[in-house]
PDB file of N, CA, C and O in Angstrom:
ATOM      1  N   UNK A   1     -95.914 -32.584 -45.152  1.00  0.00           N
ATOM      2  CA  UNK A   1     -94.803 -33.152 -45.889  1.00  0.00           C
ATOM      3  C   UNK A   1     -94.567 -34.588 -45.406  1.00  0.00           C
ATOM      4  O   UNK A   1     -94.617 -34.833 -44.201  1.00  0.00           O
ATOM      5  N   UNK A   2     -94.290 -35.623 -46.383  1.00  0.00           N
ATOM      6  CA  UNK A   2     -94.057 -36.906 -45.971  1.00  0.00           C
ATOM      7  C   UNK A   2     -92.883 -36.716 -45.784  1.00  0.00           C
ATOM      8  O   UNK A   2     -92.170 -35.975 -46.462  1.00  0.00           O
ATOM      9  N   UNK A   3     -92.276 -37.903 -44.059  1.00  0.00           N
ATOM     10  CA  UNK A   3     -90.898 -38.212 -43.796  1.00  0.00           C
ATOM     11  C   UNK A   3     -90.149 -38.804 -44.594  1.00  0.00           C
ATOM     12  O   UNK A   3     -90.387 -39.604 -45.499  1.00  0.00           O
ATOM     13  N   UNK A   4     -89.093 -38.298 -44.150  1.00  0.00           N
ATOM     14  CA  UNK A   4     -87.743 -38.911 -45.043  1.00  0.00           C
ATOM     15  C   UNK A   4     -87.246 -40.060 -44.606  1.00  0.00           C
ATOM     16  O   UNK A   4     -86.677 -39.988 -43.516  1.00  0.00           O
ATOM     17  N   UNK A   5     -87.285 -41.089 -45.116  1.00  0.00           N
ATOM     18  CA  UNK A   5     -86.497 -42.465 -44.619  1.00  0.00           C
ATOM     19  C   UNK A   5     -84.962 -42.571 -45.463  1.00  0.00           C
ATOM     20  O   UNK A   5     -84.669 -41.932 -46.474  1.00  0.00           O
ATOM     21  N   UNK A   6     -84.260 -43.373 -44.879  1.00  0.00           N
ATOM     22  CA  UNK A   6     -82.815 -43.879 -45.139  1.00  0.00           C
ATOM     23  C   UNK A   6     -83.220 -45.218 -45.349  1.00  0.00           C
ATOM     24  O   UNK A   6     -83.917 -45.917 -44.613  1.00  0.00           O
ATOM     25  N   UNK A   7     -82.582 -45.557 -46.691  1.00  0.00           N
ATOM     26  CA  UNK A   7     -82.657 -47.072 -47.263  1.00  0.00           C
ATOM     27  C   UNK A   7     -81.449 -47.169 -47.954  1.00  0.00           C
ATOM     28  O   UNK A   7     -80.836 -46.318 -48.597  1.00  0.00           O
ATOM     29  N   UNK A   8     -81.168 -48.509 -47.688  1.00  0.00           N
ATOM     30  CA  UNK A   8     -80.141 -48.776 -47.879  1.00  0.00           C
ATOM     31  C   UNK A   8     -80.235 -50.055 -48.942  1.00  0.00           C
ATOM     32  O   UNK A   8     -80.947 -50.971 -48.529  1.00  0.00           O
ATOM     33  N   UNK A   9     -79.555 -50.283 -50.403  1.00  0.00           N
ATOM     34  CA  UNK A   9     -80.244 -51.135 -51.300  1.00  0.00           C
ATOM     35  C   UNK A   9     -78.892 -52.008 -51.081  1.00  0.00           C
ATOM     36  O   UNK A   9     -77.781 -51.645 -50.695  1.00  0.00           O
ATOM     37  N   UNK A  10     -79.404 -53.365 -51.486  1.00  0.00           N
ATOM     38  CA  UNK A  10     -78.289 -55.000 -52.050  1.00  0.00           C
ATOM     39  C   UNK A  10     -78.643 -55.560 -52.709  1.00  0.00           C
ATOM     40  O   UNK A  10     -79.850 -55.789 -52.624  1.00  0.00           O
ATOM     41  N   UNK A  11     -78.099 -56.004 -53.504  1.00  0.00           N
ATOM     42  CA  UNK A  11     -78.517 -57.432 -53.979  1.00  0.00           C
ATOM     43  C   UNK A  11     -78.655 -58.760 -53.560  1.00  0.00           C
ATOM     44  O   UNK A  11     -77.670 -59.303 -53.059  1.00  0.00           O
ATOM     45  N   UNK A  12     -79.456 -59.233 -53.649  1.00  0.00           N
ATOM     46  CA  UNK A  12     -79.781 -60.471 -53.229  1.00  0.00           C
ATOM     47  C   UNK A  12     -80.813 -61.750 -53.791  1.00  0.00           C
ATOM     48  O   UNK A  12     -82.042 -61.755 -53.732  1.00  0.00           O
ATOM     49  N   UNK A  13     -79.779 -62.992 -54.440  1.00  0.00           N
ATOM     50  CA  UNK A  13     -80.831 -63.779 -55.100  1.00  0.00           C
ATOM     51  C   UNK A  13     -81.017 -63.439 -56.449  1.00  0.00           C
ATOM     52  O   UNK A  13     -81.684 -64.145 -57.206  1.00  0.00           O
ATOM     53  N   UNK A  14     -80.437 -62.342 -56.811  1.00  0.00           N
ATOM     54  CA  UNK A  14     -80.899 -62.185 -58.470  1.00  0.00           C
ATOM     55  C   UNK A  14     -81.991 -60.205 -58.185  1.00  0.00           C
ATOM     56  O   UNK A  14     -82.326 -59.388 -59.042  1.00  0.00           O
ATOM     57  N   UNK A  15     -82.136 -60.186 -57.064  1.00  0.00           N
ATOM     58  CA  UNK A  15     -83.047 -59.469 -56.954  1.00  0.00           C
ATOM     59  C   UNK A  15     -82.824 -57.994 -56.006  1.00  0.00           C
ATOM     60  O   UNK A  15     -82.679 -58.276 -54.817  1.00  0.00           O
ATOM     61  N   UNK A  16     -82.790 -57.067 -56.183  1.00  0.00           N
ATOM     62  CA  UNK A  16     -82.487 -55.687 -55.025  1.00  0.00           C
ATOM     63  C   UNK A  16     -83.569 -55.766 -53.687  1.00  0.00           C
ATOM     64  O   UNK A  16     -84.724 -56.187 -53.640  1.00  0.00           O
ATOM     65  N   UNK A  17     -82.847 -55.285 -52.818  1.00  0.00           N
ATOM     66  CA  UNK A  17     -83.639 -55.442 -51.714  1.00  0.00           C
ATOM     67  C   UNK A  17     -83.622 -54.207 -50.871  1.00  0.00           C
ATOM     68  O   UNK A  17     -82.644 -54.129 -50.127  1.00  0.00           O
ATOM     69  N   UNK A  18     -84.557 -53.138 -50.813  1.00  0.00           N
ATOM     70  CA  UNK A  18     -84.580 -51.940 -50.203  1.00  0.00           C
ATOM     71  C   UNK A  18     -84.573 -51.783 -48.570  1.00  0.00           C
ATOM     72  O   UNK A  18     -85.775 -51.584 -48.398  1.00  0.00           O
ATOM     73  N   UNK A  19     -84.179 -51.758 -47.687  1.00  0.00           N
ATOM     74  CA  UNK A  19     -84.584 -51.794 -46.139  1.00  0.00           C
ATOM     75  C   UNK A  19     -84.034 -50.554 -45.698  1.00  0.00           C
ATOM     76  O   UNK A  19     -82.935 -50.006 -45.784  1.00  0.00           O
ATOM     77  N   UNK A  20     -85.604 -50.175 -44.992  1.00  0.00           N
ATOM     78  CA  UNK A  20     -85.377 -48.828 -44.501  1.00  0.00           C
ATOM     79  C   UNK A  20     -84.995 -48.518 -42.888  1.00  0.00           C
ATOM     80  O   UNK A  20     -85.720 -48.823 -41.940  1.00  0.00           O
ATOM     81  N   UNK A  21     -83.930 -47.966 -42.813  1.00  0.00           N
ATOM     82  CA  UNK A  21     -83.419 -48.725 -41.623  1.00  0.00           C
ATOM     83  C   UNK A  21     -84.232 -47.666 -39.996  1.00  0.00           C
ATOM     84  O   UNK A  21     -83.999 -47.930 -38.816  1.00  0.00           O
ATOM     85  N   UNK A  22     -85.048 -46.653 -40.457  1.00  0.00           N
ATOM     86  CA  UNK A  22     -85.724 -46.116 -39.664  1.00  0.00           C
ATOM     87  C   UNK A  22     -86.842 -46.962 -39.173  1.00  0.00           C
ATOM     88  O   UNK A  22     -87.382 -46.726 -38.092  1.00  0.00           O
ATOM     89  N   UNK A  23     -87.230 -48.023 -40.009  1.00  0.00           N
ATOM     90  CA  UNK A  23     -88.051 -49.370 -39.218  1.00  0.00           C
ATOM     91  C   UNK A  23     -87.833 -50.263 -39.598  1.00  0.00           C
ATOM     92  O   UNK A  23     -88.681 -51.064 -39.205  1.00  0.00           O
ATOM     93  N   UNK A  24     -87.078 -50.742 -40.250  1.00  0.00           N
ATOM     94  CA  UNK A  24     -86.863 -52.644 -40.658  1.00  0.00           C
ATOM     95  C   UNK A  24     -87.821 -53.019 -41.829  1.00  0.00           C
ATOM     96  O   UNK A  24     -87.979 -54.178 -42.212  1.00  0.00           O
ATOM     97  N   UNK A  25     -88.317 -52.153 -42.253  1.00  0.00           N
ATOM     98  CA  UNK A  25     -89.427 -52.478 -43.347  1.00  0.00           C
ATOM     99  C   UNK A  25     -88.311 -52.676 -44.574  1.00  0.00           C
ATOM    100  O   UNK A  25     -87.246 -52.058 -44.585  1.00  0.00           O
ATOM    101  N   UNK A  26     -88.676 -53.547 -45.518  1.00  0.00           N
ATOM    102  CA  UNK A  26     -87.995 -54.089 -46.668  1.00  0.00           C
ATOM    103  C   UNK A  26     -88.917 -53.660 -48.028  1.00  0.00           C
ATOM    104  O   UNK A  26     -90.109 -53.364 -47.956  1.00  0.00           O
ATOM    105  N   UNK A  27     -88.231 -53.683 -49.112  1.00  0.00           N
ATOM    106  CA  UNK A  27     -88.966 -54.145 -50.042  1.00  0.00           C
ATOM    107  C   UNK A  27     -87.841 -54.857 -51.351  1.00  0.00           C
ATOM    108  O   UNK A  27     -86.626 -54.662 -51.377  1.00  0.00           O
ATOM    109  N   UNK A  28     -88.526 -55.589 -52.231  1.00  0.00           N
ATOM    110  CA  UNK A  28     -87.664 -56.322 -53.115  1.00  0.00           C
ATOM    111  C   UNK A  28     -88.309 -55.913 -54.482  1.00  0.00           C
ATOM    112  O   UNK A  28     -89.538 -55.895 -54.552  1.00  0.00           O
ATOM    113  N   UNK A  29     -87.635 -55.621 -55.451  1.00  0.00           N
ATOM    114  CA  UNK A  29     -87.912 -55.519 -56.551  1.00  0.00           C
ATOM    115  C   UNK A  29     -86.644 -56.111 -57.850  1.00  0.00           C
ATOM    116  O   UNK A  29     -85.476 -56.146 -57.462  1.00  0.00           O
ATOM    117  N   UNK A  30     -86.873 -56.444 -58.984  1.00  0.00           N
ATOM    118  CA  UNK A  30     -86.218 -56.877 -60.115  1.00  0.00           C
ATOM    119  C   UNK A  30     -84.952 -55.566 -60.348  1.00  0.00           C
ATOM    120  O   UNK A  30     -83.916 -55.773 -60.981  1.00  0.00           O
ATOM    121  N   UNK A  31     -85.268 -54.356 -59.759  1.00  0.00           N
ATOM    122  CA  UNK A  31     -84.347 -53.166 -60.158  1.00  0.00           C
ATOM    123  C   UNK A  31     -84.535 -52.303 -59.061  1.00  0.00           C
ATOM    124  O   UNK A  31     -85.563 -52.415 -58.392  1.00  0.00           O
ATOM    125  N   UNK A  32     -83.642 -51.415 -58.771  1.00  0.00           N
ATOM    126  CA  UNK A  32     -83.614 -50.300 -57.175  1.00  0.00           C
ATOM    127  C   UNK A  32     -85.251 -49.742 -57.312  1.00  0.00           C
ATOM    128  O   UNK A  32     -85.971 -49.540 -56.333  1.00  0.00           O
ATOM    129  N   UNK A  33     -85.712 -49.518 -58.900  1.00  0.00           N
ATOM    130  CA  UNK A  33     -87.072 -48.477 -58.509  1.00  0.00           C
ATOM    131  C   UNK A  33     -88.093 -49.492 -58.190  1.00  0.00           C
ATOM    132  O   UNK A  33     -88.701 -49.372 -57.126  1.00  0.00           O
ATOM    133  N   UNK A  34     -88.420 -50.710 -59.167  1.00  0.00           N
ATOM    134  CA  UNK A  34     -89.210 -51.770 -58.092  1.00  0.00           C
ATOM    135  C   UNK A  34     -89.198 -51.946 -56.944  1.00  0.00           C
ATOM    136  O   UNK A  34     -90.217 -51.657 -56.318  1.00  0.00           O
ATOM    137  N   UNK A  35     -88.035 -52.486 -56.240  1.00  0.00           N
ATOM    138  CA  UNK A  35     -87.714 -52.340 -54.970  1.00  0.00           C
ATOM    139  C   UNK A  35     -87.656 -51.023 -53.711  1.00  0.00           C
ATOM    140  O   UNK A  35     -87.414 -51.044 -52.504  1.00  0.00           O
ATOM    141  N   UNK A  36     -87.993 -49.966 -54.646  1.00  0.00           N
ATOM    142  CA  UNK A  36     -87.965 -48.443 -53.634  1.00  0.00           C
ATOM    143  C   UNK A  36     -89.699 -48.205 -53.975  1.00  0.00           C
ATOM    144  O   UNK A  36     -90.367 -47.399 -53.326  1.00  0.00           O
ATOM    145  N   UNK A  37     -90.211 -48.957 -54.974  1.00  0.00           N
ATOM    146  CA  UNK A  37     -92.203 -48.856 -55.083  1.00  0.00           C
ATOM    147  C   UNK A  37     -92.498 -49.753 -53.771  1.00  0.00           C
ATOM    148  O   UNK A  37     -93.025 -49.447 -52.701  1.00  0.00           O
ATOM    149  N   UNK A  38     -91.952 -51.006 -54.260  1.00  0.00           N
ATOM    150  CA  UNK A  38     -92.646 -51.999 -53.146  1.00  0.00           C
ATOM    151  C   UNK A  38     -92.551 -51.520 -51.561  1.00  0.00           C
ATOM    152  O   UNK A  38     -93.425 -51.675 -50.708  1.00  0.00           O
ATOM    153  N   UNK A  39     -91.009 -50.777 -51.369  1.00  0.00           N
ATOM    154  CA  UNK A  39     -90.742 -50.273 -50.048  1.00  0.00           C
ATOM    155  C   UNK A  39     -91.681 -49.220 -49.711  1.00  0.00           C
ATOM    156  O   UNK A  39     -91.992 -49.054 -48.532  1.00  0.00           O
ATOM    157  N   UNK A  40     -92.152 -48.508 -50.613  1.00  0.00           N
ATOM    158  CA  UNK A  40     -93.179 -47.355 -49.793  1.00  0.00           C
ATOM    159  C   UNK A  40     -94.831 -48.188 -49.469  1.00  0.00           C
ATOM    160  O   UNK A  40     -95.611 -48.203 -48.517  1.00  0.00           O
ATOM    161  N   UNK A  41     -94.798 -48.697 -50.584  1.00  0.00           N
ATOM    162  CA  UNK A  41     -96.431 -49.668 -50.252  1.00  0.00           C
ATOM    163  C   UNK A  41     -96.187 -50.064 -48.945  1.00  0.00           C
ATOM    164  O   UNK A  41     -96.854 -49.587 -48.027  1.00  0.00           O
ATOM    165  N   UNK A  42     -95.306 -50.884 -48.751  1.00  0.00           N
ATOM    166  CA  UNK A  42     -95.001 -51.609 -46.903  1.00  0.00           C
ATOM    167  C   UNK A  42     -94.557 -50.681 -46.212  1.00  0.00           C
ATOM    168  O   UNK A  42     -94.749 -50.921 -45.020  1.00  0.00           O
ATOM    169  N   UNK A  43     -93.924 -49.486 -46.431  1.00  0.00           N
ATOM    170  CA  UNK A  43     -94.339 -48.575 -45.658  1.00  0.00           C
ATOM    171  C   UNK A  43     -95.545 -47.606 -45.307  1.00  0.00           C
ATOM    172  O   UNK A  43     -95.801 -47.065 -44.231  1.00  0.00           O
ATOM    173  N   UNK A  44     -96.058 -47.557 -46.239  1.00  0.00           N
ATOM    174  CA  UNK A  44     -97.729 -46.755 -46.515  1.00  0.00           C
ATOM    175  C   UNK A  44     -98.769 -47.719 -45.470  1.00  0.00           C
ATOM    176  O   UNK A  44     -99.511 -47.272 -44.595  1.00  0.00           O
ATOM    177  N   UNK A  45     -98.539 -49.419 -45.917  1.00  0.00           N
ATOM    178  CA  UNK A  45     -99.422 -50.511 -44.798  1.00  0.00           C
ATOM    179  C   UNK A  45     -98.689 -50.367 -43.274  1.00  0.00           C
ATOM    180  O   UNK A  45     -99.339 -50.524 -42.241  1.00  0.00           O
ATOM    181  N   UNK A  46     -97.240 -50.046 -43.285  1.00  0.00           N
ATOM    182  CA  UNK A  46     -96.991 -50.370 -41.534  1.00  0.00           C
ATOM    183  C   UNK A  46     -97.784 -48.648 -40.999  1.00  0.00           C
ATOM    184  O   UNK A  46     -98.657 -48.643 -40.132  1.00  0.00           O
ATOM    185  N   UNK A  47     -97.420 -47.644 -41.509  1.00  0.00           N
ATOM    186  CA  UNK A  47     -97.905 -46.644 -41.081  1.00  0.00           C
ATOM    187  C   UNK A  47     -99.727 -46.688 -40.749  1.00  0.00           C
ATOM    188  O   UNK A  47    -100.129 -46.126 -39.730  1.00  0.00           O
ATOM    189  N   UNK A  48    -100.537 -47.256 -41.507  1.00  0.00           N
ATOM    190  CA  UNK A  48    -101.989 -47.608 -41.435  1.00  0.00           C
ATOM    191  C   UNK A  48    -102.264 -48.390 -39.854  1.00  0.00           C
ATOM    192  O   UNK A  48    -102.977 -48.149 -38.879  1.00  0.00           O
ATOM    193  N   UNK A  49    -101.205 -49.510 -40.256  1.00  0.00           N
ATOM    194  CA  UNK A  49    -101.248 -50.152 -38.879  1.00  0.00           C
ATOM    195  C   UNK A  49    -101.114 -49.473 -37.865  1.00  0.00           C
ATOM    196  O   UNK A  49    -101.922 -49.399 -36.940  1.00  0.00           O
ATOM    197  N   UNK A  50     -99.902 -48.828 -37.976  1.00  0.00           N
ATOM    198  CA  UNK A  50     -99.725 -48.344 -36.504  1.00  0.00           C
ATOM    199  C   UNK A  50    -100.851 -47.508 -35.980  1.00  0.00           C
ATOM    200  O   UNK A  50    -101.180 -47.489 -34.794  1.00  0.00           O
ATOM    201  N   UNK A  51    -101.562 -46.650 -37.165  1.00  0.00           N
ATOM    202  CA  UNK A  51    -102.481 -45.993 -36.815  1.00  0.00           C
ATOM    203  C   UNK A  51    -103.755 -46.696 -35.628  1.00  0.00           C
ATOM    204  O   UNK A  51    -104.268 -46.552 -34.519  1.00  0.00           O
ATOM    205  N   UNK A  52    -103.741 -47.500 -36.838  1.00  0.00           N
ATOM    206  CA  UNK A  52    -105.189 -48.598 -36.122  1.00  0.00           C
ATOM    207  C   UNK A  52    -104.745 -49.110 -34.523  1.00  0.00           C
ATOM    208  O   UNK A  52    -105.216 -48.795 -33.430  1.00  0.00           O
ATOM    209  N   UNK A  53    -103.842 -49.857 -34.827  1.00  0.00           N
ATOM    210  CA  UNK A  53    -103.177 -51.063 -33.684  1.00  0.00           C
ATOM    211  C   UNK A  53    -101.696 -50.030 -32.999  1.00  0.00           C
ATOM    212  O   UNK A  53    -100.639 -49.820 -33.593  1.00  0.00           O
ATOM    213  N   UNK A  54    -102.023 -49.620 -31.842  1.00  0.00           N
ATOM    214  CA  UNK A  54    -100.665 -48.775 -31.163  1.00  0.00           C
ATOM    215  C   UNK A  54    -100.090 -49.834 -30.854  1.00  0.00           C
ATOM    216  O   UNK A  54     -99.074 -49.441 -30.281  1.00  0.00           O
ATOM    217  N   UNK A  55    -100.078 -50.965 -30.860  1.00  0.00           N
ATOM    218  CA  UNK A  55     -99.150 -52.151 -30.297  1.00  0.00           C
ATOM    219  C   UNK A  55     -98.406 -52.813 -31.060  1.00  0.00           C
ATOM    220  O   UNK A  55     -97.710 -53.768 -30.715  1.00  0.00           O
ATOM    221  N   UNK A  56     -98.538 -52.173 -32.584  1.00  0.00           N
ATOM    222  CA  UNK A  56     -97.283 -52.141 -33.632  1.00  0.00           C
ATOM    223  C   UNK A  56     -96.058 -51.645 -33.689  1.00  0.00           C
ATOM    224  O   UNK A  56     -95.763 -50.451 -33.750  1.00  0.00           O
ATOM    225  N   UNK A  57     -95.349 -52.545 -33.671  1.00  0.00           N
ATOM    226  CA  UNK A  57     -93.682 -51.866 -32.978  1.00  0.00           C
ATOM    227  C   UNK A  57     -93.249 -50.841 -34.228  1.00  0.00           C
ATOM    228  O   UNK A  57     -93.411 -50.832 -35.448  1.00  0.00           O
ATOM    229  N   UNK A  58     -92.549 -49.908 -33.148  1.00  0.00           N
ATOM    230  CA  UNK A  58     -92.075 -48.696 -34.486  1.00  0.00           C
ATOM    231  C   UNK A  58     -90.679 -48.587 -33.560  1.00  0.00           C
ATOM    232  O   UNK A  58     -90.360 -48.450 -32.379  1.00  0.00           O
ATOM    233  N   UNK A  59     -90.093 -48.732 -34.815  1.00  0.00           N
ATOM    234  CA  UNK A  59     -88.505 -47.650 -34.026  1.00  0.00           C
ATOM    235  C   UNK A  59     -87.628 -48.255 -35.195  1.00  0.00           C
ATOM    236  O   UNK A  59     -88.085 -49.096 -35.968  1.00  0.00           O
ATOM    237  N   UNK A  60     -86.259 -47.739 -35.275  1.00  0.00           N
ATOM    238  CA  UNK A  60     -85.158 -48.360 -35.994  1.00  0.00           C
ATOM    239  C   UNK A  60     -84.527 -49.688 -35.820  1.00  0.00           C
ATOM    240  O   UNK A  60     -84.314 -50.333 -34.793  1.00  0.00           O
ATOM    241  N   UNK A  61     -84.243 -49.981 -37.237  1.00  0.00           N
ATOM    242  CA  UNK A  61     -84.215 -51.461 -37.256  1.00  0.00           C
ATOM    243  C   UNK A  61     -82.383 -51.336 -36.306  1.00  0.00           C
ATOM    244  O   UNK A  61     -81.427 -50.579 -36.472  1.00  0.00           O
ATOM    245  N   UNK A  62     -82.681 -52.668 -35.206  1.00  0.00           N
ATOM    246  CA  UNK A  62     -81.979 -53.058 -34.375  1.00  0.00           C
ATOM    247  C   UNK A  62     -79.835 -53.172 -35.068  1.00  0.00           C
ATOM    248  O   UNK A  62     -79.726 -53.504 -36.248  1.00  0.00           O
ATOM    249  N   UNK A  63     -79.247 -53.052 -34.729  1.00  0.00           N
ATOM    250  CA  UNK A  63     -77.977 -52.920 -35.253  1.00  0.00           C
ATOM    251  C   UNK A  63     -77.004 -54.109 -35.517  1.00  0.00           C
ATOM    252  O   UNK A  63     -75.859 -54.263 -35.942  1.00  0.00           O
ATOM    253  N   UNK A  64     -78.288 -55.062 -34.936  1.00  0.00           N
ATOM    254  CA  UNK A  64     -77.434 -56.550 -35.301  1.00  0.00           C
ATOM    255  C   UNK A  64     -78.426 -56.983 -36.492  1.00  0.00           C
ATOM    256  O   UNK A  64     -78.019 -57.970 -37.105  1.00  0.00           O
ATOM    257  N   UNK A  65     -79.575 -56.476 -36.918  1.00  0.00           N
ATOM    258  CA  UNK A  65     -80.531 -57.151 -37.580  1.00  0.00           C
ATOM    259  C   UNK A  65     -79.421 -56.219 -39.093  1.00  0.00           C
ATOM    260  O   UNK A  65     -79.123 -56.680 -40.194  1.00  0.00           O
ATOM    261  N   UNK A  66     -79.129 -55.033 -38.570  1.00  0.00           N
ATOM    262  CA  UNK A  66     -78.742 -54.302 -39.866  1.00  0.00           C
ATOM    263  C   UNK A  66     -77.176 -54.829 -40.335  1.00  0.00           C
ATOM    264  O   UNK A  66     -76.703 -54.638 -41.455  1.00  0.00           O
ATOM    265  N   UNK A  67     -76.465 -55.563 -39.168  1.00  0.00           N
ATOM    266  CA  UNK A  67     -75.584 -56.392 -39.335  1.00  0.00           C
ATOM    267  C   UNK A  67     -75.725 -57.471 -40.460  1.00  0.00           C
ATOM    268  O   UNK A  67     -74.859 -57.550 -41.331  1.00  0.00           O
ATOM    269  N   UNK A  68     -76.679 -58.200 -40.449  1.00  0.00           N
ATOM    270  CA  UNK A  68     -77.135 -59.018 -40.953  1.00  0.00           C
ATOM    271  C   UNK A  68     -77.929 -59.189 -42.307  1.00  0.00           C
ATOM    272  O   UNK A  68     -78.051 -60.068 -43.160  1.00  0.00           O
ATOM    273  N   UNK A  69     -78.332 -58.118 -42.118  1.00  0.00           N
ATOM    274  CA  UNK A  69     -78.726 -57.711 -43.643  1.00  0.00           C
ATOM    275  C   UNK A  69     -77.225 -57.254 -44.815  1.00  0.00           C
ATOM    276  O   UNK A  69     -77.135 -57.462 -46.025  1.00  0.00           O
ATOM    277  N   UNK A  70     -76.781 -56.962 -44.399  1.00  0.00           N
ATOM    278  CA  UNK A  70     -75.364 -56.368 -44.549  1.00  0.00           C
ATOM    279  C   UNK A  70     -74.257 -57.070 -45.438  1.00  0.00           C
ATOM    280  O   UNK A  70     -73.602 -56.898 -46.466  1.00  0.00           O
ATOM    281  N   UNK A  71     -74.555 -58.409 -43.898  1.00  0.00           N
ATOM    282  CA  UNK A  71     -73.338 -59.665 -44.711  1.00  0.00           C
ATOM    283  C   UNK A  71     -73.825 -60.659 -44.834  1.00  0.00           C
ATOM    284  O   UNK A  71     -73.028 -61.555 -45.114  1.00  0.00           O
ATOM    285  N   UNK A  72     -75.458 -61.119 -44.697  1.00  0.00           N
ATOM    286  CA  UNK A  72     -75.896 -62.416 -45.143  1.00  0.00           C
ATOM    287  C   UNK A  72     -75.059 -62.642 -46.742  1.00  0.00           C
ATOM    288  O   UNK A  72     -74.559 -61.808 -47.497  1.00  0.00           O
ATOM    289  N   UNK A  73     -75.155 -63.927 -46.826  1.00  0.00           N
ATOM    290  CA  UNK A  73     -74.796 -64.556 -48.038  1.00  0.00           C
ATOM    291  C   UNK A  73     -73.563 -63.825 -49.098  1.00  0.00           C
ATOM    292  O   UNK A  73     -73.358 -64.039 -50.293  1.00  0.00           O
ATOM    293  N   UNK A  74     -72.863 -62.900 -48.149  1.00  0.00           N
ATOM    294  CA  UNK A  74     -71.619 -61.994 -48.189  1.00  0.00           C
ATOM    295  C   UNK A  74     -70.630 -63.331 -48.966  1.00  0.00           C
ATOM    296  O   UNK A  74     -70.149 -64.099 -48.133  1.00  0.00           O
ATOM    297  N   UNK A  75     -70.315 -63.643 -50.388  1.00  0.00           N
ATOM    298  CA  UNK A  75     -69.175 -64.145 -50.221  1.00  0.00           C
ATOM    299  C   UNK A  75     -68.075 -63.651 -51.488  1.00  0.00           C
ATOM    300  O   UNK A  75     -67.159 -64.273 -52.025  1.00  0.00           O
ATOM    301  N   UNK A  76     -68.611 -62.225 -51.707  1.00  0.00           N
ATOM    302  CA  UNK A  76     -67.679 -62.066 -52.640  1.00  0.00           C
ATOM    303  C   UNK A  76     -68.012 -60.244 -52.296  1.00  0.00           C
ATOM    304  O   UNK A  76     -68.927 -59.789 -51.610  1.00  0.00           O
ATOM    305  N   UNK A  77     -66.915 -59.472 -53.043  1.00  0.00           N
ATOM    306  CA  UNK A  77     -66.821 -58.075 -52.797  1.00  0.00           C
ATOM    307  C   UNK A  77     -68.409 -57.467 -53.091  1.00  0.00           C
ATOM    308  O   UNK A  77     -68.967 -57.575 -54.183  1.00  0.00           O
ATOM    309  N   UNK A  78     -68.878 -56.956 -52.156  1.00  0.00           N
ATOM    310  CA  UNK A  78     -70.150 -56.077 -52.621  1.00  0.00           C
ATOM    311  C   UNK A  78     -70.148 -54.832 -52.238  1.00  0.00           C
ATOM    312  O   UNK A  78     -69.476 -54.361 -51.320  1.00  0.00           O
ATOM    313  N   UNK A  79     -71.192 -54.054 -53.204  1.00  0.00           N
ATOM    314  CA  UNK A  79     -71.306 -52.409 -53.248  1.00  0.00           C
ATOM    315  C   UNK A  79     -72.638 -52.297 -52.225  1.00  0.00           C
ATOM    316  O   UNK A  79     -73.466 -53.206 -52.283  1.00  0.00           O
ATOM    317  N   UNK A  80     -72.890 -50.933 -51.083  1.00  0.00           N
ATOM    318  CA  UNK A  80     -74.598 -50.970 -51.073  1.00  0.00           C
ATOM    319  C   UNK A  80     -74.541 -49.287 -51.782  1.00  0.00           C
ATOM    320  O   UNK A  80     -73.658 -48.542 -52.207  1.00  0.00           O
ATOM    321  N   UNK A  81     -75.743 -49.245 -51.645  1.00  0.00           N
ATOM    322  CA  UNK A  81     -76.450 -47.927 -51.769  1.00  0.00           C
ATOM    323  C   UNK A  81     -77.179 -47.372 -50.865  1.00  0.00           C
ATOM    324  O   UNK A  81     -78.138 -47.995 -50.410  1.00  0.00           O
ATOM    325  N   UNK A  82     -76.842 -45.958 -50.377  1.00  0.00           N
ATOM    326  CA  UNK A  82     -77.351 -45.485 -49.339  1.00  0.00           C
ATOM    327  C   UNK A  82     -78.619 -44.344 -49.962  1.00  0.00           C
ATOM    328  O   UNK A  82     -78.306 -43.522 -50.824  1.00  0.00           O
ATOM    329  N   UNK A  83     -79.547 -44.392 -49.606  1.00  0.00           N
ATOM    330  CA  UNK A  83     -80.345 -43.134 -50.025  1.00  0.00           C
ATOM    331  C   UNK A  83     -81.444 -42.988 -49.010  1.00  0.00           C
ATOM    332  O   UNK A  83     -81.945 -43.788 -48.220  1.00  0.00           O
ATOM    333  N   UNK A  84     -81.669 -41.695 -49.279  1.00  0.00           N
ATOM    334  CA  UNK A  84     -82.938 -40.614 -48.634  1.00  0.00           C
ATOM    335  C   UNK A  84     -83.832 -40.793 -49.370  1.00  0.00           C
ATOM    336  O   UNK A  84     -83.464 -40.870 -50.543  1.00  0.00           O
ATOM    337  N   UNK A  85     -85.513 -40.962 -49.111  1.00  0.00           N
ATOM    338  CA  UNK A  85     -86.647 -40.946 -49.774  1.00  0.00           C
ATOM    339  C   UNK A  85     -87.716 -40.256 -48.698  1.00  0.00           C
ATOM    340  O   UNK A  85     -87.747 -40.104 -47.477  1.00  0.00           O
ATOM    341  N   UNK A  86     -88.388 -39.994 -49.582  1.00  0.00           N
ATOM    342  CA  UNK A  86     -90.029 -39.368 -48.806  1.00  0.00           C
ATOM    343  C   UNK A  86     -90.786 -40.983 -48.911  1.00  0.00           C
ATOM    344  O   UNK A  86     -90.361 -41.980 -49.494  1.00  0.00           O
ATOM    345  N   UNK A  87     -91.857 -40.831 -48.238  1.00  0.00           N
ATOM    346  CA  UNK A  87     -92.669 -42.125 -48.083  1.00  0.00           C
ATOM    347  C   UNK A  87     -93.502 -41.879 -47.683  1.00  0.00           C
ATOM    348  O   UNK A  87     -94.350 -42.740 -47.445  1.00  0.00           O
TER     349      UNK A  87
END
């Protein structure tokens, strides 16, 4: 069974931005499902890596980085979206 990641979606730029906060991996798409395709591809390549290269950092994205994702360019009321996916 593939793991379950937590992603958390925003807008940003005109554009959604998926980041999965079990590794900092992102993805961006025109709409949440673009942006939740692109997020498994970069997750499908970091998982390859790590395979190959053990000196690929793995762990959850840091709590100031998720700070930051959060309230960059914050200047008016915003919604996120929290969701569970396989990957």
């Amino acid at each position: 069974m593939e793991p379950l990641y937590t992603i958390i979606f925003r807008e940003s730029g005109g554009y959604i931005v998926a980041l999965c906060l079990e590794n900092g991996i992102v993805g961006q798409g025109k709409n949440k499902e673009d942006a939740l395709v692109k997020l498994k591809e970069a997750i499908e390549c970091w998982k390859d890596a790590c395979e190959c290269d053990k000196s690929v950092l793995s762990g959850p994205i840091p709590i100031n980085e998720l700070h930051e994702f959060l309230t960059f360019g914050k200047g008016k009321e915003e919604t996120f979206e929290l969701k569970a996916v396989y990957a």
